[in-house]
Every structure is written in structure tokens, then in C-alpha cells.
PALOBA-809950 format. One line per field, with one value per residue (C-alpha): x, y, z; chain. Coordinates in steps of 0.1 Angstrom, whole numbers, plus 5000, padded with zeros to 4 digits. Layout:
BEGIN
x <- c(X,...)
y <- c(Y,...)
z <- c(Z,...)
c <- c(A,...)
This chain:
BEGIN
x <- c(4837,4875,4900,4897,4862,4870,4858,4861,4835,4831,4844,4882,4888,4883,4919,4933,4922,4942,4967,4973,4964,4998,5022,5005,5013,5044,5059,5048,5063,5095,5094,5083,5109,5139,5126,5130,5164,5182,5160,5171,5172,5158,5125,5102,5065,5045,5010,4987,5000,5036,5067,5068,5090,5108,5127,5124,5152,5138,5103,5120,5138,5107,5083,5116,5115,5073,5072,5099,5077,5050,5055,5073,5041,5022,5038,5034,4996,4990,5009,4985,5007,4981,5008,5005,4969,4979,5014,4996,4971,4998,5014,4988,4978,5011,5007,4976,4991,5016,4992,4971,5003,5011,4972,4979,5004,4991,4954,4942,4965,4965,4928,4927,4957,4939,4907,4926,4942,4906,4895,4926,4919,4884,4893,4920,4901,4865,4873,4911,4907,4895,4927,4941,4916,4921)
y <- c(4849,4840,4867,4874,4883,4910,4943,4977,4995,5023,5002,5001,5037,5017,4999,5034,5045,5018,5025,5058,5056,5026,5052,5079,5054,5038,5077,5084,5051,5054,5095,5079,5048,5078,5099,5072,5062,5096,5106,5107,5070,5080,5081,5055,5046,5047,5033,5026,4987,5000,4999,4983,4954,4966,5002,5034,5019,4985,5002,5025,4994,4982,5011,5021,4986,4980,5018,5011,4976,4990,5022,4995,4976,5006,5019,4982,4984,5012,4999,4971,4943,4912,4906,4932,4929,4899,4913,4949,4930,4907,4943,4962,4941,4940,4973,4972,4953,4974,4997,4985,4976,5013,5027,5039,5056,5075,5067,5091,5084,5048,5048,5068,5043,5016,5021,5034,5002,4982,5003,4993,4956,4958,4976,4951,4922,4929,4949,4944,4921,4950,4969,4945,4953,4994)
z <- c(4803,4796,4799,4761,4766,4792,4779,4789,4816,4830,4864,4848,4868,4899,4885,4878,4914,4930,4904,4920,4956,4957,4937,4961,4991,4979,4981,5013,5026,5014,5028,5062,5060,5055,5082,5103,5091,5093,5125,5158,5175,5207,5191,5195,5189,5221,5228,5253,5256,5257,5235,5202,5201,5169,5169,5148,5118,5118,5114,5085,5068,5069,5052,5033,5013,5014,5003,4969,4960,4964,4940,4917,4917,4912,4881,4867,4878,4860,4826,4833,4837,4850,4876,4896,4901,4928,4936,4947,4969,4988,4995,5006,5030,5047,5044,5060,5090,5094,5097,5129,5149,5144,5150,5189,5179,5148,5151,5126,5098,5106,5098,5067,5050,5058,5045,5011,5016,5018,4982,4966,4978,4963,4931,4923,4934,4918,4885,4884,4851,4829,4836,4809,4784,4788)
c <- c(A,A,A,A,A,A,A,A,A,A,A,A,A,A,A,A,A,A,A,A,A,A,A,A,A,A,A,A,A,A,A,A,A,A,A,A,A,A,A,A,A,A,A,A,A,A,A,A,A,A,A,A,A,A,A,A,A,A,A,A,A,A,A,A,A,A,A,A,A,A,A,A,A,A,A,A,A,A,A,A,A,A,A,A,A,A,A,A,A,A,A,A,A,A,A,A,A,A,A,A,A,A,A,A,A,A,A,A,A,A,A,A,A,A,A,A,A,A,A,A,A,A,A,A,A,A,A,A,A,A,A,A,A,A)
């Protein structure tokens, strides 16, 4: 089957899903990249192995700038530019890095965006093409 061929399914809301879940978590990045930024610079993230090697603004640079891509690549995702299929998976998992270095210090939360991000791998991966034929 070319890319021609590729026809709608009832799969394509697996697309949409991932669609939304990186607008949903390209928002809360960029809140959480701010919050660091105008918060107080005595605050750090503390786990059971110690300090992180980064601080609070170089963490919120960091969120700050994955979150905006991220909700960039969402919008595009959801217009169904083919490009954002591989562009949205590169991104998620940094974002899914980013996650574990930060999962003794916000376990619960940590866990829930990564297994989002997992999803949005999958949908994108396995029934990604037939966001272009919708």
C-alpha cells in the first residue's frame, strides 16, 4: 500500500488523540517553563540521588522552548501536515526524557506524562499515515 492508497479508519482518532494530548502538553510546558522563570531562584529540584545538575531557569528555558515546539508541532499535527508525524515523535521523546530525570522529584506527574507520551509515540508511529487521508 503506497501512501495514495492510505484510506480512512476508524484508527485515524488515534492521530487526533495524539493531536491533542501535544497541544494539551505543549500548554502545560510552556506554563511550567514560566513558573520556573519568574519563580523564586532558590528553588530547586530535590531527589533521593541529590541535586540536579541544571537549575530551576535552565530547567524552565528548557520546558519553556520544548513546550512552544511542541504546541507548534501540535497544531501542524492536527492540520495533518505529514511532517509532523516524525517531528512530534523526536519531541516527545525528549519530552519523555525530560521526564524520568525529573520523576524523584514529581513521581506522580512524571509517570502520568510519560505514558501520555508512550500513546502519542504509538498513535503517530502505527496509524499516523491515515492522519493524511482524513
Amino acid at each position: 500500500m503506497t501512501d495514495n492508497d492510505t484510506t480512512v479508519t476508524g484508527w485515524v482518532g488515534w492521530g487526533v488523540f495524539a493531536a491533542v494530548v501535544l497541544i494539551i502538553s505543549g500548554l502545560i510546558n510552556v506554563l511550567h517553563g514560566i513558573q520556573a522563570l519568574i519563580g523564586p531562584d532558590t528553588l530547586y529540584f530535590v531527589g533521593e540521588a541529590g541535586l540536579f545538575s541544571l537549575d530551576v531557569e535552565a530547567w524552565g528555558w528548557f520546558h519553556l522552548i520544548l513546550g512552544a515546539l511542541i504546541l507548534l508541532v501540535g497544531f501542524a499535527l492536527w492540520a495533518g501536515a505529514t511532517w509532523a508525524r516524525v517531528i512530534a515523535v523526536i519531541l516527545v521523546a525528549l519530552n519523555a526524557i525530560a521526564q524520568i530525570t525529573l520523576i524523584a522529584a514529581q513521581p506522580w506527574l512524571s509517570i502520568a506524562v510519560l505514558a501520555l507520551d508512550v500513546l502519542v509515540i504509538y498513535a503517530l508511529t502505527v496509524h499516523g499515515r491515515e492522519l493524511k487521508a482524513r
